[in-house]
TORKOL-4160 file (C-alpha; in steps of 0.2 Angstrom, whole numbers, padded with zeros to 4 digits, m for minus):
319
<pt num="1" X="1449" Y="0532" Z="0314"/>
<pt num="2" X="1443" Y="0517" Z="0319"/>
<pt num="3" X="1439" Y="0501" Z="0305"/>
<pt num="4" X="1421" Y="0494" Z="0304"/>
<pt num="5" X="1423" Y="0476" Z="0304"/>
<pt num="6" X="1406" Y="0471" Z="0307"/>
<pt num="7" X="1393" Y="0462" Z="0298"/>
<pt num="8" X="1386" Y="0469" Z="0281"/>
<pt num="9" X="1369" Y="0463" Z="0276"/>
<pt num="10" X="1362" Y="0475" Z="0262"/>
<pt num="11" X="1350" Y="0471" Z="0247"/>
<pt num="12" X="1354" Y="0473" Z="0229"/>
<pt num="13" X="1345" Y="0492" Z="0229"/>
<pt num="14" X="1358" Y="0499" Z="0244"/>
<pt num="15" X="1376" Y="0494" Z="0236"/>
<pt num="16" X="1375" Y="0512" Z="0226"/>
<pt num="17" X="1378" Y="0520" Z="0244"/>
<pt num="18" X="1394" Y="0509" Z="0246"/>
<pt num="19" X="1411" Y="0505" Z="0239"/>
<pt num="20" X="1417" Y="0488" Z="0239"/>
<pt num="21" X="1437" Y="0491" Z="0243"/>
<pt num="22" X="1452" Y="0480" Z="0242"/>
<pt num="23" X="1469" Y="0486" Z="0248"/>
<pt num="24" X="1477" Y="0467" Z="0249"/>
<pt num="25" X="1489" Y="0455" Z="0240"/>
<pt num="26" X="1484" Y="0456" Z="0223"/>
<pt num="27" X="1484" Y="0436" Z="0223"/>
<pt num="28" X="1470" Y="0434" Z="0234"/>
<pt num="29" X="1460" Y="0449" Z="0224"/>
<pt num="30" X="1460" Y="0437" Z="0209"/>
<pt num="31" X="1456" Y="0422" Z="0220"/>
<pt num="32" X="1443" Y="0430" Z="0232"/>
<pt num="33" X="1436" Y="0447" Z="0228"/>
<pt num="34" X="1434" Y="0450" Z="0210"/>
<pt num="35" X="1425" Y="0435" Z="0207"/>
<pt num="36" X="1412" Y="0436" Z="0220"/>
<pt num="37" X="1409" Y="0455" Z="0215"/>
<pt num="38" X="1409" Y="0448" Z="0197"/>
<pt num="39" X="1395" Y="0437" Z="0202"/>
<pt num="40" X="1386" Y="0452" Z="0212"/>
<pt num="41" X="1385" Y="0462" Z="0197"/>
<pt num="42" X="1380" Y="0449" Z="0183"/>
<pt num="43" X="1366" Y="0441" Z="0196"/>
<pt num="44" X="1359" Y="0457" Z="0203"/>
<pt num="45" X="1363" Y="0472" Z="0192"/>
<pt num="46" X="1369" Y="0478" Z="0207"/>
<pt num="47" X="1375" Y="0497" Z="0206"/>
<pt num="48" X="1395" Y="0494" Z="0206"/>
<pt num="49" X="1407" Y="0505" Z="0216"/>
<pt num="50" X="1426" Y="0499" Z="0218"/>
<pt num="51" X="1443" Y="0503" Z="0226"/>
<pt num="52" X="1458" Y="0493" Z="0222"/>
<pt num="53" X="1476" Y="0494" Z="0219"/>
<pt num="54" X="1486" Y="0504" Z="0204"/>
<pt num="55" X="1482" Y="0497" Z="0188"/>
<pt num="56" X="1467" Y="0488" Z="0194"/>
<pt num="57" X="1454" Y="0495" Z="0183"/>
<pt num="58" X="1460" Y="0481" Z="0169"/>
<pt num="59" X="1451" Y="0470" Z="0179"/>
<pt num="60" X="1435" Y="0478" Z="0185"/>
<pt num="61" X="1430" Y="0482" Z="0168"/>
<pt num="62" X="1412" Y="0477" Z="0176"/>
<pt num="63" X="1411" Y="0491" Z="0190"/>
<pt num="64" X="1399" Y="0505" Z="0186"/>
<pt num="65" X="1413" Y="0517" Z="0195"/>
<pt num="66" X="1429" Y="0511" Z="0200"/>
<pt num="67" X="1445" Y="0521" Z="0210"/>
<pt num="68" X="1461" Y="0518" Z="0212"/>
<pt num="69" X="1474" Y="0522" Z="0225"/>
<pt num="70" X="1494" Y="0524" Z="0227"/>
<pt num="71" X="1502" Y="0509" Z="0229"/>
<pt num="72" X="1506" Y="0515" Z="0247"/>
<pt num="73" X="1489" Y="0508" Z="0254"/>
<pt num="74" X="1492" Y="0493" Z="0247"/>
<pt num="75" X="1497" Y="0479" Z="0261"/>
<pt num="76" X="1499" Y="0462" Z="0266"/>
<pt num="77" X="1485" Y="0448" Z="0265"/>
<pt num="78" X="1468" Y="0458" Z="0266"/>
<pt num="79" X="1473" Y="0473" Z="0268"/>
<pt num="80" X="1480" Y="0485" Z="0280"/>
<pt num="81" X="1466" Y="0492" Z="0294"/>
<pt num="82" X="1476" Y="0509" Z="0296"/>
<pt num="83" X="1475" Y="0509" Z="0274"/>
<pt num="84" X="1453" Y="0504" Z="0274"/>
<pt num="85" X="1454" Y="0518" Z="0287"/>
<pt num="86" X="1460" Y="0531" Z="0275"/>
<pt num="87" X="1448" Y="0529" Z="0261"/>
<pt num="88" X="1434" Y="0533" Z="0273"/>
<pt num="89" X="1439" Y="0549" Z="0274"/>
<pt num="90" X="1446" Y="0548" Z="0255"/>
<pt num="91" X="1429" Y="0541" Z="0251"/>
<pt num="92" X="1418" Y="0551" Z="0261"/>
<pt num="93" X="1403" Y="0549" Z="0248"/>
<pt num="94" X="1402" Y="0529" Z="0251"/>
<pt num="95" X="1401" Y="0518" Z="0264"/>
<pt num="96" X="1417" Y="0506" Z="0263"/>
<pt num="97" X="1415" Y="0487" Z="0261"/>
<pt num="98" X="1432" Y="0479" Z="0266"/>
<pt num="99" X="1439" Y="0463" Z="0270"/>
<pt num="100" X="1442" Y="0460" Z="0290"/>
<pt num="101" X="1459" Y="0455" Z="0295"/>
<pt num="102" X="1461" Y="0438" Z="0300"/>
<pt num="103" X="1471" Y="0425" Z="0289"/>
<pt num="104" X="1456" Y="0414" Z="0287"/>
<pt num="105" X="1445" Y="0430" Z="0285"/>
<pt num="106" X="1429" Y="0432" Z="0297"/>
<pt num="107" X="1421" Y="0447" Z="0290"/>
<pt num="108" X="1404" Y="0442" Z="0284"/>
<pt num="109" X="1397" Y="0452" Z="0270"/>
<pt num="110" X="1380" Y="0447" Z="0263"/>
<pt num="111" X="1374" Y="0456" Z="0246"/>
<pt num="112" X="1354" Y="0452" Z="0242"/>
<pt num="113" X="1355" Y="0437" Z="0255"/>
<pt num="114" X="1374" Y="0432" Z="0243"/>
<pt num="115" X="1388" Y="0427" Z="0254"/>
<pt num="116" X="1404" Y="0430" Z="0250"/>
<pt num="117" X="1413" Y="0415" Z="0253"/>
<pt num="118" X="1431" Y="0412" Z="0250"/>
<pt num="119" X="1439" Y="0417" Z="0265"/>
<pt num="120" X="1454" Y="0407" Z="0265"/>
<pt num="121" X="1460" Y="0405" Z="0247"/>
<pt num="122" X="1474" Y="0391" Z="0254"/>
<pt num="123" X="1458" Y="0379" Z="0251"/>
<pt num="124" X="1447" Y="0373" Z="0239"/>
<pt num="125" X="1438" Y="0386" Z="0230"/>
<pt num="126" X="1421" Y="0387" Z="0232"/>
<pt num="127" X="1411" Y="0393" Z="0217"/>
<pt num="128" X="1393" Y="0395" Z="0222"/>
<pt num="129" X="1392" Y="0414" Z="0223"/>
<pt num="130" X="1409" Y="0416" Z="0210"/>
<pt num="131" X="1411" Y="0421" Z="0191"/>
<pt num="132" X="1426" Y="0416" Z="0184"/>
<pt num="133" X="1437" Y="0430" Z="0177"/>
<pt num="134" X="1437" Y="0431" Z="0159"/>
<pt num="135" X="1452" Y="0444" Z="0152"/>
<pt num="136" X="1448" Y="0441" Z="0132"/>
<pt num="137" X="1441" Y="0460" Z="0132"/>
<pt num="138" X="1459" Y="0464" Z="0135"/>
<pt num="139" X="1469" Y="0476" Z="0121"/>
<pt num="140" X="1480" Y="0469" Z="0108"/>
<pt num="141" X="1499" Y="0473" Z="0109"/>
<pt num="142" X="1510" Y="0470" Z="0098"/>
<pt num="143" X="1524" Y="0456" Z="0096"/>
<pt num="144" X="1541" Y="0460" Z="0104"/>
<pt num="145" X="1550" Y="0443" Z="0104"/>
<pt num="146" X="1549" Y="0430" Z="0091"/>
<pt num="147" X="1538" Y="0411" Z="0094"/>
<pt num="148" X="1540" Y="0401" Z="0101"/>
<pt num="149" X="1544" Y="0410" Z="0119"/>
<pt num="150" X="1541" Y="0405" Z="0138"/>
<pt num="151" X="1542" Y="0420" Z="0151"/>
<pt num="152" X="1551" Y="0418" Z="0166"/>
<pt num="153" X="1545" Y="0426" Z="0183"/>
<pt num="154" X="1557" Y="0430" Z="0193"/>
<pt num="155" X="1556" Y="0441" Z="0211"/>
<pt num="156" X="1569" Y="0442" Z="0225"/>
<pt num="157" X="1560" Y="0451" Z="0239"/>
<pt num="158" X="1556" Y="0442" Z="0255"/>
<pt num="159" X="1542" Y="0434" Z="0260"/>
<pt num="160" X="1534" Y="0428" Z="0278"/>
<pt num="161" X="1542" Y="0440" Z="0290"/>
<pt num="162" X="1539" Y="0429" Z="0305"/>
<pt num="163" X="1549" Y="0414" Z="0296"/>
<pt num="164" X="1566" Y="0419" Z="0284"/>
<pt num="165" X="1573" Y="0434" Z="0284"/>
<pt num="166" X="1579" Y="0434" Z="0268"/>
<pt num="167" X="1572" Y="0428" Z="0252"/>
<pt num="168" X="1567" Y="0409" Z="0249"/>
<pt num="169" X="1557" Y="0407" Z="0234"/>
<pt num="170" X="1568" Y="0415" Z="0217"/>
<pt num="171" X="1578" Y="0410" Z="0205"/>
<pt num="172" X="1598" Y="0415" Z="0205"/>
<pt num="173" X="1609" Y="0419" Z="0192"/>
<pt num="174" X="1616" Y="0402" Z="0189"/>
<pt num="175" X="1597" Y="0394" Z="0189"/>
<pt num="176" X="1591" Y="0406" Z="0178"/>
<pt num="177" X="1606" Y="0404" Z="0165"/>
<pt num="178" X="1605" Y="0387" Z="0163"/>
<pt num="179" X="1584" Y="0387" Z="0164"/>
<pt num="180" X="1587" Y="0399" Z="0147"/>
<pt num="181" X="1602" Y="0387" Z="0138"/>
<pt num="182" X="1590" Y="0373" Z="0139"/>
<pt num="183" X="1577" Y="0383" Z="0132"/>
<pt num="184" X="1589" Y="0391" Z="0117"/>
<pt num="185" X="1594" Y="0371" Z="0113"/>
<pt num="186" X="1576" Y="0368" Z="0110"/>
<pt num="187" X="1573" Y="0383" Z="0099"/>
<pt num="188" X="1563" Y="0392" Z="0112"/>
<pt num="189" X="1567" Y="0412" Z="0117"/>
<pt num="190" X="1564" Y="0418" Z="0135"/>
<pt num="191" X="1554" Y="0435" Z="0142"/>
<pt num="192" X="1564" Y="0438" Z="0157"/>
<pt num="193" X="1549" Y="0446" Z="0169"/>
<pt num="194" X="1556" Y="0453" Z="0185"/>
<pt num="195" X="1540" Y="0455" Z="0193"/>
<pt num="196" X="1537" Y="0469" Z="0207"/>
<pt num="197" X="1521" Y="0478" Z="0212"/>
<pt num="198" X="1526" Y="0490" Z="0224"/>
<pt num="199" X="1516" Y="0489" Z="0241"/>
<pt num="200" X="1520" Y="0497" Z="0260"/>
<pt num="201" X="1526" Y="0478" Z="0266"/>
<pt num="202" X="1537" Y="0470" Z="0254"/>
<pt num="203" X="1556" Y="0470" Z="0258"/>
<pt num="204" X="1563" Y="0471" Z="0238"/>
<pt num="205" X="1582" Y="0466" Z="0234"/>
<pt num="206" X="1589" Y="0474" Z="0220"/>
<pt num="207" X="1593" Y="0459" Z="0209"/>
<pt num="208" X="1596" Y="0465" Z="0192"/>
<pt num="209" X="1599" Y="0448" Z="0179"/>
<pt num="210" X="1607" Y="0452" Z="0162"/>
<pt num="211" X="1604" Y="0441" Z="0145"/>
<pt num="212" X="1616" Y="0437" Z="0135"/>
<pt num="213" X="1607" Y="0432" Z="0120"/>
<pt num="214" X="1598" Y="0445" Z="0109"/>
<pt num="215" X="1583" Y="0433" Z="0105"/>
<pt num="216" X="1581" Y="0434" Z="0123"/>
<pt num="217" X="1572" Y="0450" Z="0129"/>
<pt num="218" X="1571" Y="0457" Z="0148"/>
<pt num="219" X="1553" Y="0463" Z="0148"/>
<pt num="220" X="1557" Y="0480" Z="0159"/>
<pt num="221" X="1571" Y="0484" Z="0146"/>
<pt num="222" X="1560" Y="0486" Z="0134"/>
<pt num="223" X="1545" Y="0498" Z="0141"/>
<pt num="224" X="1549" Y="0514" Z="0150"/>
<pt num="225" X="1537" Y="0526" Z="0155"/>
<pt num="226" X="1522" Y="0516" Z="0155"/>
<pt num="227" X="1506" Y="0516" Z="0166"/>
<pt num="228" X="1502" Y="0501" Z="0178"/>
<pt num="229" X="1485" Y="0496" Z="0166"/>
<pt num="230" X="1497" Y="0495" Z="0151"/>
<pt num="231" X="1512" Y="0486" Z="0161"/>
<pt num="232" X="1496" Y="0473" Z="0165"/>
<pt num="233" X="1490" Y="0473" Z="0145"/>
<pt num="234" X="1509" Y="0469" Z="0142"/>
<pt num="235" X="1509" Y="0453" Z="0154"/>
<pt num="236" X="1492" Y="0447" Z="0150"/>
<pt num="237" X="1497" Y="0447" Z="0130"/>
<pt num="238" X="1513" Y="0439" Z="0133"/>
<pt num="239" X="1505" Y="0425" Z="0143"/>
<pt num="240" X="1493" Y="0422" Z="0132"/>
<pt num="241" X="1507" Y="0419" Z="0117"/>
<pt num="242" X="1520" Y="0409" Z="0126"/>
<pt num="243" X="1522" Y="0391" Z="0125"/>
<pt num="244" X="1520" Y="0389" Z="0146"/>
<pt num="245" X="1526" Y="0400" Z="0160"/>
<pt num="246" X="1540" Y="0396" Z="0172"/>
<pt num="247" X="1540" Y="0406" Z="0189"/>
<pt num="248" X="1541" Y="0407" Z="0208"/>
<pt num="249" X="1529" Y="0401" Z="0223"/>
<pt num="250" X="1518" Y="0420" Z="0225"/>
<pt num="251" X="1508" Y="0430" Z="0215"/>
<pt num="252" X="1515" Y="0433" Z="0201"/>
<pt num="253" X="1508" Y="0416" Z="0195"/>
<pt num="254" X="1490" Y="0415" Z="0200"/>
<pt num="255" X="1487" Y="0427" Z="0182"/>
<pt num="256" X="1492" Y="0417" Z="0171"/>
<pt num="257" X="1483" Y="0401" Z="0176"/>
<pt num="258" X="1468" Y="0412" Z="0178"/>
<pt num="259" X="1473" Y="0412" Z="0156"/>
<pt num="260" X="1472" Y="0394" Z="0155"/>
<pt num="261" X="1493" Y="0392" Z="0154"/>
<pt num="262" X="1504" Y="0376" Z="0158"/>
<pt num="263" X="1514" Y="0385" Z="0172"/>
<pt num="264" X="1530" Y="0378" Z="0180"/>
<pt num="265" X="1532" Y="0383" Z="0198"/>
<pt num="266" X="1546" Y="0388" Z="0210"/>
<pt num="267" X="1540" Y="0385" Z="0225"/>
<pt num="268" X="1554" Y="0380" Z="0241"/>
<pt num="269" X="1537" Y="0386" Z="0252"/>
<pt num="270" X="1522" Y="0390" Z="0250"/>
<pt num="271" X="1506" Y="0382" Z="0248"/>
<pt num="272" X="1500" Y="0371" Z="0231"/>
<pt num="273" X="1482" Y="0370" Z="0235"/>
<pt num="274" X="1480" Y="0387" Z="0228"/>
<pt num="275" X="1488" Y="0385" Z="0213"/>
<pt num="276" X="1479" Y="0369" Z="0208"/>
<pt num="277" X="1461" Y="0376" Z="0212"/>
<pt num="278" X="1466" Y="0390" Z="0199"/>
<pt num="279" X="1469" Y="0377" Z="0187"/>
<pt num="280" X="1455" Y="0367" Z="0189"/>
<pt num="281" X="1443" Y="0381" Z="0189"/>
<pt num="282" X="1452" Y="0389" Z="0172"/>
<pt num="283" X="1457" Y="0373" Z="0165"/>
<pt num="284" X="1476" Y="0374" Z="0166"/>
<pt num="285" X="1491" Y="0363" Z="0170"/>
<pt num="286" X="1503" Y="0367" Z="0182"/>
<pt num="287" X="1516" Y="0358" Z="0192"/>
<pt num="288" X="1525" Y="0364" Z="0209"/>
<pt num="289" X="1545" Y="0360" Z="0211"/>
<pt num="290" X="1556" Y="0361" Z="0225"/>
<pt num="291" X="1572" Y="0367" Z="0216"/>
<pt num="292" X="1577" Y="0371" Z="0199"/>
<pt num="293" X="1586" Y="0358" Z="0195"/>
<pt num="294" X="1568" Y="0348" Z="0195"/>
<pt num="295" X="1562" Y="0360" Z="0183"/>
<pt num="296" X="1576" Y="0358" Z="0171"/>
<pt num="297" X="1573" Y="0340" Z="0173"/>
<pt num="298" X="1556" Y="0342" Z="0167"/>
<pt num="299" X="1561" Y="0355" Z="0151"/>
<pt num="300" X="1574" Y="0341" Z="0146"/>
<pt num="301" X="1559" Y="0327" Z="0146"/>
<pt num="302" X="1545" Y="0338" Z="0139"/>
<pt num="303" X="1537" Y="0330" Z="0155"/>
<pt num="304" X="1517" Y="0330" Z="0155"/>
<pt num="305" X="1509" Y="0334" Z="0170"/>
<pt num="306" X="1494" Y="0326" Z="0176"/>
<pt num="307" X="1484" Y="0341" Z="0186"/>
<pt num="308" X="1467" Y="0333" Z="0186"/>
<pt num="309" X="1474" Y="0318" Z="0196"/>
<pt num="310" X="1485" Y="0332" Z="0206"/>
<pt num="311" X="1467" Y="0339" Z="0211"/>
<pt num="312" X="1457" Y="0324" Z="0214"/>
<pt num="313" X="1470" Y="0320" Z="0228"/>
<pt num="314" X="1470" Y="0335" Z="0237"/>
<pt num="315" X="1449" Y="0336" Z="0236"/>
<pt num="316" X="1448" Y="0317" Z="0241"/>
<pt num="317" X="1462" Y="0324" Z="0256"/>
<pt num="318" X="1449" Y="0337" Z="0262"/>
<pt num="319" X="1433" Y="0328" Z="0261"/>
């Protein structure tokens, strides 16, 4: 079946005929889609249908009815066409609203005369038709690791198929043992968070990293047999209590700046500009490094970033 990529232009009173579907990297979701339809329903009322990823009915706690699919549709950037083109025979009761293809997407979709906007999320953010996200509503779990803690995230899959062929941005075994003995010294445990979400693109290594100190927890370990809304409940809790978050360039880090945390980034390639616009939208810190050793440099230091002057320059930059 072939994929609609062309123009949407409905009023407020025509969305209940139509689901709004996202089947792409859950990064640009947080960045792009959620908070435009966010906006649509705070502004209009508008009659909410959704499709997204496993797990993803955490955060569309404001859709009036939302669906979600195996992780098997789930693809690379926006979405996969072949995967869109499924949930319209899936779907067959709504009209799909999608995402086009295109890096720097050139779908336009207009809801009562609102366009969305942020088509390239390696730019700055705009926020004219865009609620922030807001996660407070999200349920309590309990404690597992004693504070003071910092989780580490951690992935070894490869990344920009057209450019490495093996994994770029992760922490080994000898970064991540002395990442954690600097943080013991200091009286501070460590959530190890091997973070995966299981898509139809990613290339995943097995890359299995043992702790050696019982106050000290590998997160997975500790939770079998769990759903993907409660593995989400599990991360946004722990983020929320940990002193700061260290992890890698992708995203697995876009979450919790979106919480308002001081993250430490891993990031050998990638683009920054993504990261600081989350942080100046939510208020957080963060700070981009080109090997670990630079990280450990800045543990040892207690370095304070400046994210605000960061910001100012890349803005200033793009004017």
């Amino acid at each position: 079946m072939r994929v609609d990529n062309s123009d949407i232009n409905i009023n407020a009173d025509e969305t209940k005929d139509y689901a709004f579907a996202f089947l792409g990297e859950f990064g640009y979701e947080l960045i792009s889609w959620l908070p435009y339809l966010k906006y649509l329903k705070e502004t209009f009322n508008i009659k909410l249908n959704t499709i997204s990823r496993p797990g993803s009915s955490l955060f569309y706690n404001f859709s009036d009815a939302h669906y979600e699919v195996s992780s098997d549709y789930i693809g690379n950037m926006w979405g996969d066409e072949y995967c869109y083109a499924k949930l319209y025979n899936k779907y067959q009761q709504y009209k799909i609203i999608h995402p086009g293809q295109d890096f720097i997407n050139k779908r336009n979709i207009k809801i009562e005369n609102t366009n969305w906007e942020n088509k390239d999320i390696h730019t700055i953010i705009k926020t004219n038709n865009y609620s922030i996200l807001n996660l407070d509503y999200v349920k309590i779990v309990p404690d597992i690791i004693k504070k003071p803690f910092v989780v580490i995230n951690n992935k070894f899959q490869r990344q920009w198929f057209n450019k490495y062929k093996s994994p770029i941005n992760y922490f080994n075994d000898i970064e991540l043992k002395e990442i954690i003995s600097l943080l013991n010294k200091k009286g501070i445990n460590v959530i190890y968070n091997n973070f995966i979400e299981k898509t139809n693109y990613d290339i995943i290594y097995n890359n299995e990293f043992k702790l050696d100190n019982e106050n000290n927890i590998n997160l997975w370990d500790n939770f079998t047999g769990i759903n993907e809304i409660q593995k989400n409940e599990i991360q946004i809790n722990l983020y929320n209590d940990a002193e700061y978050i260290i992890g890698v360039q992708g995203g697995n880090m876009y979450l919790p700046l979106i919480l308002g945390k001081k993250c430490l980034i891993l990031m050998r390639d990638g683009n920054y500009i993504d990261y600081l616009e989350l942080a100046r939208i939510y208020n957080a810190e963060v700070q981009c490094f080109y090997e670990s050793s630079q990280i450990i440099n800045s543990i040892e230091l207690n370095n304070k970033f400046n994210t605000i002057e960061t910001i100012q320059k890349f803005h200033y930059a793009k004017k």
